[in-house]
N, C-alpha and C positions, 0 to 999 in steps of 0.2 A: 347882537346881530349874529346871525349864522347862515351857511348857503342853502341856499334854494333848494326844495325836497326832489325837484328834478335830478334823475342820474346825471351827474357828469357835467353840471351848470354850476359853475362859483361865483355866480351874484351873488352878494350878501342881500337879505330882506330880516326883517324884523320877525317876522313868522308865517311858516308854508312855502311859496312859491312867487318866483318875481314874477314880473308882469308879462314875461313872454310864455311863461308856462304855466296860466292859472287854466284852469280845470273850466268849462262850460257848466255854471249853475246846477243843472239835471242830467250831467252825461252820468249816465247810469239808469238812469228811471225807467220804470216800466212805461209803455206807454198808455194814454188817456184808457181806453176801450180796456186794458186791461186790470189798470186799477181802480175802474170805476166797473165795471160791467155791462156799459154799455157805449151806443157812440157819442162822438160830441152833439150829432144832430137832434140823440133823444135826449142830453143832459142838457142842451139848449130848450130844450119846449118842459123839460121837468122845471127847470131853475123861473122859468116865466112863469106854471102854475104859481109856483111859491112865492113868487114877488105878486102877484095876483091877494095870493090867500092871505097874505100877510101884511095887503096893503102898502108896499115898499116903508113898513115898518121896522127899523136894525133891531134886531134881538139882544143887542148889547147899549144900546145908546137910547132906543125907544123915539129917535128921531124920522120921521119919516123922509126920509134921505137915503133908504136902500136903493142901491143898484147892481148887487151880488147876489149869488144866493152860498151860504156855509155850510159845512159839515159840521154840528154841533160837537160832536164826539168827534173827531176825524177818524177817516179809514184806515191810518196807520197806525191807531189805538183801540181798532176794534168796531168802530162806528161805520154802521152798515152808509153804502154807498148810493143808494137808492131811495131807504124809508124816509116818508117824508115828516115826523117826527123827529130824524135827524138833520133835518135840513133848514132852515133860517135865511130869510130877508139878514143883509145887513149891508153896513156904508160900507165905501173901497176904506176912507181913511176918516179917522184913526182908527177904524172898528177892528175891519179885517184885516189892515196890514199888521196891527199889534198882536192881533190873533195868530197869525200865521207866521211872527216872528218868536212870538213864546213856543208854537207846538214844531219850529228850528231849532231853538235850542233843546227843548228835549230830546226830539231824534235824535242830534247829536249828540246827547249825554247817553243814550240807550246806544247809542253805534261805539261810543267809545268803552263801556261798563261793557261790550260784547254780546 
């Protein structure tokens, strides 16, 4: 056990920050329009094409059970935010959520490697 990453808090927690000082999920994040390059209202009518195109086919599971649309590549590995080559039908779960818990753990390994 050790205290809490907060200045001047002596909770003990098992690692980071007790429960009165965790941090809000995306405080930091750019917002949507800017890490996508556009608004949510044109990323809302892009994501319908592709569940369209793709028949609410998952690009991971092959289930037709999509109700997401993914960044194949994500944009914070380079993958353009628009093309729709990069973009995919897929399920909320387990598709996408395991998706976008693997490409957590990498950011975090690239934020901490600096």
């Amino acid at each position: 056990m050790s205290r809490c990453a907060e200045q001047g808090c002596r909770t003990l927690v098992v690692r980071g920050r007790c429960e009165e000082h965790q941090r809000p999920a995306w405080a930091g994040r750019a917002p949507f329009e800017q890490r996508y390059g556009m608004s949510r209202s044109e990323w809302d009518a892009l994501s319908q094409r592709i569940l369209v195109r793709d028949d609410w086919t998952c690009y991971v599971c092959h289930q037709q059970t999509a109700t997401q649309v993914d960044h194949k590549m994500p944009v914070s590995e380079g993958g353009s935010p628009r093309e729709p080559d990069n973009l995919g039908a897929i399920c909320e779960s387990p598709c996408h959520e395991s998706k976008s818990e693997a490409e957590r753990i990498r950011a975090a390994r690239r934020a901490r490697a600096g």
